[in-house]
PAZA-495145 format. One record per atom (N, C-alpha, C, O, CB): residue number from 1; residue in three letters; x, y, z; atom name. Coordinates in steps of 0.2 Angstrom, whole numbers, plus 5000, padded with zeros to 4 digits. Atoms other than C-alpha are relative to their C-alpha. Glycine has a CB too. Example, Ala and Ser with C-alpha at 12.3 -4.5 7.8 and 13.67 -1.06 7.14 Angstrom:
BEGIN
1 ALA 5004 4994 5000 N
1 ALA 5062 4978 5039 CA
1 ALA 5004 5006 5000 C
1 ALA 5009 5005 5003 O
1 ALA 4995 5000 5006 CB
2 SER 4996 4994 4999 N
2 SER 5068 4995 5036 CA
2 SER 4996 5005 5003 C
2 SER 4999 5011 5004 O
2 SER 5002 5002 4993 CB
END
This chain:
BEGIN
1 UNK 5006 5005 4999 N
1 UNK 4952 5224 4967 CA
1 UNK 5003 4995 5005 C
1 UNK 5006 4991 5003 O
1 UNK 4998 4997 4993 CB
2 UNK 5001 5006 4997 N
2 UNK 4952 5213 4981 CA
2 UNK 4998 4994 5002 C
2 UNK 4994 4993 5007 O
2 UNK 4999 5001 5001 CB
3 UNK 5001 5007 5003 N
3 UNK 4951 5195 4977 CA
3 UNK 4999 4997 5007 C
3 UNK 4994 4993 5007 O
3 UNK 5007 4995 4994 CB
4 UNK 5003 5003 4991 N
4 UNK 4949 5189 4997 CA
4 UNK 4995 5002 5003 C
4 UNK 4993 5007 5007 O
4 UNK 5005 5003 5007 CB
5 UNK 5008 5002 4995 N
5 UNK 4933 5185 5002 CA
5 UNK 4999 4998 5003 C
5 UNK 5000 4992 5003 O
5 UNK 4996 4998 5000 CB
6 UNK 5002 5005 4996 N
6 UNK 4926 5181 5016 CA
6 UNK 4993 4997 5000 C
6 UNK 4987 4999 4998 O
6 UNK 5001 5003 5004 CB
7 UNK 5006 5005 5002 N
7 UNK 4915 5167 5017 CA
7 UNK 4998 4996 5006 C
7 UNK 5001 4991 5010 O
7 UNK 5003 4995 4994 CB
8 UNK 5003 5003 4994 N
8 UNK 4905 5161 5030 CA
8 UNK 4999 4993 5000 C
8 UNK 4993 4991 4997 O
8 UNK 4994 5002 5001 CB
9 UNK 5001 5007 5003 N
9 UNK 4907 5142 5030 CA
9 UNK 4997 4995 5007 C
9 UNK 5002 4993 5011 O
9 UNK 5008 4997 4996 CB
10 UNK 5003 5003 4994 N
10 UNK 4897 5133 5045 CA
10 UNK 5006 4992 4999 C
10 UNK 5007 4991 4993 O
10 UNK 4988 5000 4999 CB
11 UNK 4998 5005 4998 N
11 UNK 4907 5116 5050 CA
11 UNK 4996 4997 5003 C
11 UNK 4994 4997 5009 O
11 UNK 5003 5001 5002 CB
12 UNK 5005 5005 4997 N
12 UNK 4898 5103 5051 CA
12 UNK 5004 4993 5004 C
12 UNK 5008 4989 5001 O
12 UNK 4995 4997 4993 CB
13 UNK 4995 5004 4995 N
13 UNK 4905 5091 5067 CA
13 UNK 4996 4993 4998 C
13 UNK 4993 4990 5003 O
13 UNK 5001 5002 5010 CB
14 UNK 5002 5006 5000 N
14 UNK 4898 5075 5061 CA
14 UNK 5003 4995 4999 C
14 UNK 5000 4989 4998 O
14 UNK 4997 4999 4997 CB
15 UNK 4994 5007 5002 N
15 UNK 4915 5063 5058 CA
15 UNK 5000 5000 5006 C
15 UNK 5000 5004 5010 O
15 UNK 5008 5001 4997 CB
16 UNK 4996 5004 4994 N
16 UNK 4919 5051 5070 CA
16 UNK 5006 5006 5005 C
16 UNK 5010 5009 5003 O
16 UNK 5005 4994 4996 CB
17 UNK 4994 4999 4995 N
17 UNK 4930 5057 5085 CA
17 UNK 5005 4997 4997 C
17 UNK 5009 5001 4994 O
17 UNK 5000 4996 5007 CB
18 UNK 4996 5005 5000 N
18 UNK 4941 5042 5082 CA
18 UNK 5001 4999 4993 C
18 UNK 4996 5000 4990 O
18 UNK 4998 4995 5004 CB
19 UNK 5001 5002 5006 N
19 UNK 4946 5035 5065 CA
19 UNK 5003 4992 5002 C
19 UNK 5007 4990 5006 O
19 UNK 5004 5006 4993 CB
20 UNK 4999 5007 4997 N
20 UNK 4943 5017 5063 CA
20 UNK 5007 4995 4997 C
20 UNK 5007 4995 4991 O
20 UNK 4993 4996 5000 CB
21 UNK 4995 5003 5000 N
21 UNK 4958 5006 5064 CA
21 UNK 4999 4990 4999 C
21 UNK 4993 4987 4998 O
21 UNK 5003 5002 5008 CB
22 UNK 5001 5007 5001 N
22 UNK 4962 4987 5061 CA
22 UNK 4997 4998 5007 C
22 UNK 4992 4995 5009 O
22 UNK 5007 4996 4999 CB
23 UNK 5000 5004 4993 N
23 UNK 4963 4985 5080 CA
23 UNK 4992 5000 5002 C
23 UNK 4990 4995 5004 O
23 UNK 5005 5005 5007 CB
24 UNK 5006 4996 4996 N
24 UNK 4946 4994 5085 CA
24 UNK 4993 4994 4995 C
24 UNK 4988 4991 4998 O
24 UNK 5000 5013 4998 CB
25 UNK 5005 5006 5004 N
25 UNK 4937 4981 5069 CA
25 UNK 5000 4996 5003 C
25 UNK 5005 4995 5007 O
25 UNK 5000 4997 4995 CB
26 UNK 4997 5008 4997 N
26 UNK 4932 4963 5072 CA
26 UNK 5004 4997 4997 C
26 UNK 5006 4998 4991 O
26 UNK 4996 4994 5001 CB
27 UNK 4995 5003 5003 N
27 UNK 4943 4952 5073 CA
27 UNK 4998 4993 4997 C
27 UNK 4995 4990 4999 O
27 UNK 5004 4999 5003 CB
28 UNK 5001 5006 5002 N
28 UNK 4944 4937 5061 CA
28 UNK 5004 4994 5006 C
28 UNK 5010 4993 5007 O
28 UNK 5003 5001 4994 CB
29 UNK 4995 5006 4995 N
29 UNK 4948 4921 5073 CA
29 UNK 5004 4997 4996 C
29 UNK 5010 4996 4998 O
29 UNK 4996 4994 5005 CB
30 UNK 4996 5005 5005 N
30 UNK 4954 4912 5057 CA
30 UNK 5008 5003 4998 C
30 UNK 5013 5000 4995 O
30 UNK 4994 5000 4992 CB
31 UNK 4993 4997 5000 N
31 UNK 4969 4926 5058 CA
31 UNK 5003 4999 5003 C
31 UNK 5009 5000 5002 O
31 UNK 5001 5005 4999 CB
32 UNK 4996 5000 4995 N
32 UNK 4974 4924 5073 CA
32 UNK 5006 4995 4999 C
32 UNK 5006 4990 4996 O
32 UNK 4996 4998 5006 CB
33 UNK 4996 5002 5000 N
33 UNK 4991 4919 5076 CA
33 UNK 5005 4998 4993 C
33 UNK 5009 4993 4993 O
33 UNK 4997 4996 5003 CB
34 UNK 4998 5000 5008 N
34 UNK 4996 4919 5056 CA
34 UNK 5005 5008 4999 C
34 UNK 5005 5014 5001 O
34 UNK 4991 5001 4995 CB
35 UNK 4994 4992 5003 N
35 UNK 5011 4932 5050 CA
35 UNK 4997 5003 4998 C
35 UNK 4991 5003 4996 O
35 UNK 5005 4999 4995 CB
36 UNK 5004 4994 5008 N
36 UNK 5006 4945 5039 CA
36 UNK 5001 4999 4994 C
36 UNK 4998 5003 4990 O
36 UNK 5004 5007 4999 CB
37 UNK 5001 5003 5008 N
37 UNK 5009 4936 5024 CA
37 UNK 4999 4994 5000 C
37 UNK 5000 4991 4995 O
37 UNK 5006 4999 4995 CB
38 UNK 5008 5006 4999 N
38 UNK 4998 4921 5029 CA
38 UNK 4993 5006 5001 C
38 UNK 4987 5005 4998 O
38 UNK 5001 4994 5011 CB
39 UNK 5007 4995 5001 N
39 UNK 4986 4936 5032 CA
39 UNK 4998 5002 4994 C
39 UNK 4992 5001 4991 O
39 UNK 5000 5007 5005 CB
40 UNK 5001 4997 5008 N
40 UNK 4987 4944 5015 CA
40 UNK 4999 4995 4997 C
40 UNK 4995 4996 4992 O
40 UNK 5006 5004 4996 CB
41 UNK 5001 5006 5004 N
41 UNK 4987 4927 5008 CA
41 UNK 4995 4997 5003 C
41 UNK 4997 4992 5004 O
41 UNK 5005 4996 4999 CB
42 UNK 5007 5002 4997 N
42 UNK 4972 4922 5015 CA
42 UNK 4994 5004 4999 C
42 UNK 4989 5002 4999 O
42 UNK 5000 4999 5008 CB
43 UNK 5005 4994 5001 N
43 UNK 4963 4940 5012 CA
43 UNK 5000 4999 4988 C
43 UNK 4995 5000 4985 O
43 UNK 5005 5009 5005 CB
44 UNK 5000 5002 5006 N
44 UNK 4967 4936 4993 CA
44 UNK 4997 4993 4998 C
44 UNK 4993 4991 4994 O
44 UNK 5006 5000 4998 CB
45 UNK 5004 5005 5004 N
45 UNK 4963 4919 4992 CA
45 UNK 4992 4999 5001 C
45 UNK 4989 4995 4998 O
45 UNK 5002 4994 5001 CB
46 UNK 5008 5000 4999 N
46 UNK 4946 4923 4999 CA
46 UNK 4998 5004 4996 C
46 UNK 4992 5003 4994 O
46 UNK 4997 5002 5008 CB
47 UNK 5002 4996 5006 N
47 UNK 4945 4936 4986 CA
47 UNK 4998 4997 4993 C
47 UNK 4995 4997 4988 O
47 UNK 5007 5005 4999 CB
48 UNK 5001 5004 5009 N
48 UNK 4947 4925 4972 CA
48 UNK 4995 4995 5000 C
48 UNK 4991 4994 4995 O
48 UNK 5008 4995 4997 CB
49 UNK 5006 5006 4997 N
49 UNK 4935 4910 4983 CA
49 UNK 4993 5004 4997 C
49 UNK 4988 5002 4995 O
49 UNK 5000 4999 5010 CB
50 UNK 5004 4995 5001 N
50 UNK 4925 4925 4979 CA
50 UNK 4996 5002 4994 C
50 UNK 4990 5005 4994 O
50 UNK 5003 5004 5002 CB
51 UNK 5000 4996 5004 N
51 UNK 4927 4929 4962 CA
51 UNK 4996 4992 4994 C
51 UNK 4992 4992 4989 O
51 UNK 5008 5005 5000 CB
52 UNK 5003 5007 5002 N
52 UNK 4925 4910 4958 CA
52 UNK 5004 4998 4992 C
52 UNK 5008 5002 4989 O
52 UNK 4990 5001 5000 CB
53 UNK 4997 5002 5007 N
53 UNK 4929 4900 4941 CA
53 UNK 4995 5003 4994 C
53 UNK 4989 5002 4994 O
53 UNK 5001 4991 4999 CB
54 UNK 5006 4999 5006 N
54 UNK 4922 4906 4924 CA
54 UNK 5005 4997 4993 C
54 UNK 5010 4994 4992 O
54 UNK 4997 5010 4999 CB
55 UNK 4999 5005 5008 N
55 UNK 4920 4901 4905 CA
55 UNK 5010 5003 5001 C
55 UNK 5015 5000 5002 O
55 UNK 4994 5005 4990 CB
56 UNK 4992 4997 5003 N
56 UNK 4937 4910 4902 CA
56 UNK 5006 4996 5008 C
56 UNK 5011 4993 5006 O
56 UNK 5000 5012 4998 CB
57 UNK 4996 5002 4996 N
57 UNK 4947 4905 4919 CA
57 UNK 5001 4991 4997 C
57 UNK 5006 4988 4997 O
57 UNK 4996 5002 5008 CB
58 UNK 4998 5006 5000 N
58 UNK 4943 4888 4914 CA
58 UNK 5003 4999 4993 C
58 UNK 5007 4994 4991 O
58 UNK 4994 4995 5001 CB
59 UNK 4997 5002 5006 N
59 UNK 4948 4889 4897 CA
59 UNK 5009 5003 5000 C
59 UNK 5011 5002 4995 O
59 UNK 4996 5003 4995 CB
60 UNK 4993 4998 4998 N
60 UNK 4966 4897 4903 CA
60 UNK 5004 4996 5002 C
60 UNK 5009 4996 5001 O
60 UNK 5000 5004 5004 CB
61 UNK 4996 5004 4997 N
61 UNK 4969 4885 4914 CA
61 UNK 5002 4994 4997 C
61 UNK 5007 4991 4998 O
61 UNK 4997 4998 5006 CB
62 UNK 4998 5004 5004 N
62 UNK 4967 4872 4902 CA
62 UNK 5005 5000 4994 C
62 UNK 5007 4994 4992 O
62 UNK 4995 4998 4998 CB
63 UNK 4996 4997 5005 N
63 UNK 4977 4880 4889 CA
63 UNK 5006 5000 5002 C
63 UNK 5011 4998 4999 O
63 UNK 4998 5006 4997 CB
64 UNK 4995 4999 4999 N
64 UNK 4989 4884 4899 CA
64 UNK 5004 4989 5002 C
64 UNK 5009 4987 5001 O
64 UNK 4998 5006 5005 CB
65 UNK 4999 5007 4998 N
65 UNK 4988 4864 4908 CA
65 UNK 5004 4998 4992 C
65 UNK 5010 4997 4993 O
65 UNK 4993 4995 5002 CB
66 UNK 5002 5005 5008 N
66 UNK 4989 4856 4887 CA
66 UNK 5008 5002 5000 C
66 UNK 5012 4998 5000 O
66 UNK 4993 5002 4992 CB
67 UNK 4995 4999 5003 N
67 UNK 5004 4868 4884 CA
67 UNK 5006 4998 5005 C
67 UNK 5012 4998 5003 O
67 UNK 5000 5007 4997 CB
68 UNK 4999 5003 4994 N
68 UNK 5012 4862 4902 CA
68 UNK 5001 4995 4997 C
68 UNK 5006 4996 4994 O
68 UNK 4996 5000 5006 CB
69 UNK 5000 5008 5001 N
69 UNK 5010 4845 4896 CA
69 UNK 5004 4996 4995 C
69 UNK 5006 4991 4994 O
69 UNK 4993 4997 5001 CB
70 UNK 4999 5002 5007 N
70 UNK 5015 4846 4878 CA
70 UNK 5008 5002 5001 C
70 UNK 5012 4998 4998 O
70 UNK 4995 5006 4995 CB
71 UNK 4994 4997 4999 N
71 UNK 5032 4856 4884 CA
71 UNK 5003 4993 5003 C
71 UNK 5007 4989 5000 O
71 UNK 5000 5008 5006 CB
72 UNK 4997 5006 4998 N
72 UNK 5035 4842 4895 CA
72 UNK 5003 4991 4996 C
72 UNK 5007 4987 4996 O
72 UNK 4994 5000 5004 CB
73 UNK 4997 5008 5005 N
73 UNK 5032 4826 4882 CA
73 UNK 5005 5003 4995 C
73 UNK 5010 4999 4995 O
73 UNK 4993 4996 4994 CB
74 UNK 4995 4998 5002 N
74 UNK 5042 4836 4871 CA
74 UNK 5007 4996 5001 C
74 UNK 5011 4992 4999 O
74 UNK 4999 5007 5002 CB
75 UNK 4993 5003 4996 N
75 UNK 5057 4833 4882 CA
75 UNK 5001 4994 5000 C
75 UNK 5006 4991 4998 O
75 UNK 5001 5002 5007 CB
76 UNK 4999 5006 4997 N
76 UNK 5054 4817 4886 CA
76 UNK 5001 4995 4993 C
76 UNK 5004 4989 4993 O
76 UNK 4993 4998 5005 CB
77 UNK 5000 5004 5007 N
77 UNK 5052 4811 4867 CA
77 UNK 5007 5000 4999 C
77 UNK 5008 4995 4997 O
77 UNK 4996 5003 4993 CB
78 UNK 4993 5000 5005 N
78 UNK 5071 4814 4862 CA
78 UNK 5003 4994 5006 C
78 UNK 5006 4989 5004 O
78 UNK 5005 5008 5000 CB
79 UNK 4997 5006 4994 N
79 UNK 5076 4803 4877 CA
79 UNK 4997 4991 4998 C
79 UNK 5000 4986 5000 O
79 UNK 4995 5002 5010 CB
80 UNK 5007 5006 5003 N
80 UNK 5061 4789 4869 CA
80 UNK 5004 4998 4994 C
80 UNK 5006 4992 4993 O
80 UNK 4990 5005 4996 CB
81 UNK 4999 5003 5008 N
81 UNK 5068 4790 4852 CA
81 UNK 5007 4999 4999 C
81 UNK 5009 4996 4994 O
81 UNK 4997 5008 4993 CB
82 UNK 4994 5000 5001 N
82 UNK 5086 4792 4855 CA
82 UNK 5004 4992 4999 C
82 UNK 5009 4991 4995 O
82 UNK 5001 5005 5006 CB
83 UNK 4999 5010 5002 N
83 UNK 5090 4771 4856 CA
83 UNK 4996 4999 4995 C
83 UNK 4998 4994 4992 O
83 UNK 4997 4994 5007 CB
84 UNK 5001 5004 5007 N
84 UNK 5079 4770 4841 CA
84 UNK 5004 5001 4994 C
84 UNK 5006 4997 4989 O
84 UNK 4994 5001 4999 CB
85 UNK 4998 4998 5007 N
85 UNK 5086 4782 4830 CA
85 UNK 5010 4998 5000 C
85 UNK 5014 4998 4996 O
85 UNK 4998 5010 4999 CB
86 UNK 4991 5001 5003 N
86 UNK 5105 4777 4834 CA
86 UNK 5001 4993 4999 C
86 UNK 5007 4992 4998 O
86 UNK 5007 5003 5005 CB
87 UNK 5000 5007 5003 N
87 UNK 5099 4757 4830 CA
87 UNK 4998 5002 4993 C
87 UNK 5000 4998 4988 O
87 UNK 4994 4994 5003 CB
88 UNK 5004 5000 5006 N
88 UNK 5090 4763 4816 CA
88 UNK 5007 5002 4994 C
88 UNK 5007 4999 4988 O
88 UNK 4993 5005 5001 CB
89 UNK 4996 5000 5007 N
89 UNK 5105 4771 4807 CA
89 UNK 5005 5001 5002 C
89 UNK 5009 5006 5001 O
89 UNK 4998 5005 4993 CB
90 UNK 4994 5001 5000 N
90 UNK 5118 4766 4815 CA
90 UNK 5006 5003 5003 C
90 UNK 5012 5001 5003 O
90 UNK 5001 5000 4995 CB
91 UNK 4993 4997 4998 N
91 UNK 5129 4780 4825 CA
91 UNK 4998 4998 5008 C
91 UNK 4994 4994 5011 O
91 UNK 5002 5009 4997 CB
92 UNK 4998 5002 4991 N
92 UNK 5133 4780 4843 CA
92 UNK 5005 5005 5002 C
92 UNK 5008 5008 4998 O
92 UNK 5003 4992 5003 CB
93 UNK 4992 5001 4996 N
93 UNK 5146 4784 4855 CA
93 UNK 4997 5009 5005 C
93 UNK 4992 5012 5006 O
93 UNK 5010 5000 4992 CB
94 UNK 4999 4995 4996 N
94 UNK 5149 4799 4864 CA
94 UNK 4998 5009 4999 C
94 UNK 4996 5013 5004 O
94 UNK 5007 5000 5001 CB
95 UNK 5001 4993 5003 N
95 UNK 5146 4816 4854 CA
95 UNK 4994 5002 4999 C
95 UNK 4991 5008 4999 O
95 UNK 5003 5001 4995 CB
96 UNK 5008 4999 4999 N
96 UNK 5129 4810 4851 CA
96 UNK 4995 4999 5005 C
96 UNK 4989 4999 5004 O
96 UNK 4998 4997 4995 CB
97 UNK 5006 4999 4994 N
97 UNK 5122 4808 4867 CA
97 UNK 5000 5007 5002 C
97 UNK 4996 5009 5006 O
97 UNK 5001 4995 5006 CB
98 UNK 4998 4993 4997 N
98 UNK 5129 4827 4871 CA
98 UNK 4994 5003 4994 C
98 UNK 4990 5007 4996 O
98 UNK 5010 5004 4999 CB
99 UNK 5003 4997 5004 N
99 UNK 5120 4831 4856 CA
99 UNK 4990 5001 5001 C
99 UNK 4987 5006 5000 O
99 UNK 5002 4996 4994 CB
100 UNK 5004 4997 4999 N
100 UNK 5102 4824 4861 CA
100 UNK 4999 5002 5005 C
100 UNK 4994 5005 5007 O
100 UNK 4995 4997 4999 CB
101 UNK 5000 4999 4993 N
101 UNK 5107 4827 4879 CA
101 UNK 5000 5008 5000 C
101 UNK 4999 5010 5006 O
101 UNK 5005 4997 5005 CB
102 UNK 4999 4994 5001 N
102 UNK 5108 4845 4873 CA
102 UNK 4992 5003 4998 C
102 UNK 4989 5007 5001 O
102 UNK 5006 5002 4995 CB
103 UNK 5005 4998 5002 N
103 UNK 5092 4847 4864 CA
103 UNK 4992 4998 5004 C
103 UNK 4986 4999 5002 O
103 UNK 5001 4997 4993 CB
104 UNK 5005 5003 4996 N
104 UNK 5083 4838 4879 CA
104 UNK 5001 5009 5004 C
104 UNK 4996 5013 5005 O
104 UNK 5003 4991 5005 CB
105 UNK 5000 4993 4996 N
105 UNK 5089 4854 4889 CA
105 UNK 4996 5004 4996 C
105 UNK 4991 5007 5000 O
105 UNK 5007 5002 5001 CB
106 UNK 5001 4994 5003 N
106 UNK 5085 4867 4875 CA
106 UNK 4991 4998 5003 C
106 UNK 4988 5003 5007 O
106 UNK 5002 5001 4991 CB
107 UNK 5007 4999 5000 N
107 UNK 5066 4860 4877 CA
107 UNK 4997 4999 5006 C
107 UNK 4992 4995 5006 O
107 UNK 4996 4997 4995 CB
108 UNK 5001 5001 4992 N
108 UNK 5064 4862 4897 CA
108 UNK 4999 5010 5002 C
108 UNK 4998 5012 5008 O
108 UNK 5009 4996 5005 CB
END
């Protein structure tokens, strides 16, 4: 049995000659003169200009800002409290500034 058939298949010439290129599109003037990662970074941020802020973007950004800000006072409190707590009961000196100067680091 002979599984090769022939098959009459008409060709239809209706693609372009040419296939189209960056060059041959318009051009953006706002690109001109921009590297190629000023171009991509400009083709993204019109993407997202695009895509705009919503319920949830804003609630991301704020969540994210609070935990930003909370990380931050964090740090800053051991630095705040550290002259009170070594009036309050008394120690000092050298070992315990390494101590909150350490715990200032951990929460950075």
């Amino acid at each position: 049995m002979d599984d090769t058939k022939n098959f009459d298949v008409k060709v239809l010439d209706d693609s372009p000659k040419e296939l189209p290129t960056y060059r041959n599109e318009v051009q953006d003037p706002e690109m001109e003169g921009l590297t190629l990662y000023e171009k991509k970074a400009l083709l993204v941020n019109r993407e997202l200009d695009s895509h705009g802020m919503g319920k949830y973007q804003w609630y991301i950004f704020f969540l994210c800002g609070f935990g930003y800000l909370i990380d931050l006072l964090y740090a800053q409190a051991f630095g705040l409290v550290e002259p009170a707590i070594q009036q309050e009961f008394g120690f000092g000196g050298w070992p315990w500034c390494l101590v909150f100067h350490a715990c200032t680091l951990t929460t950075r």
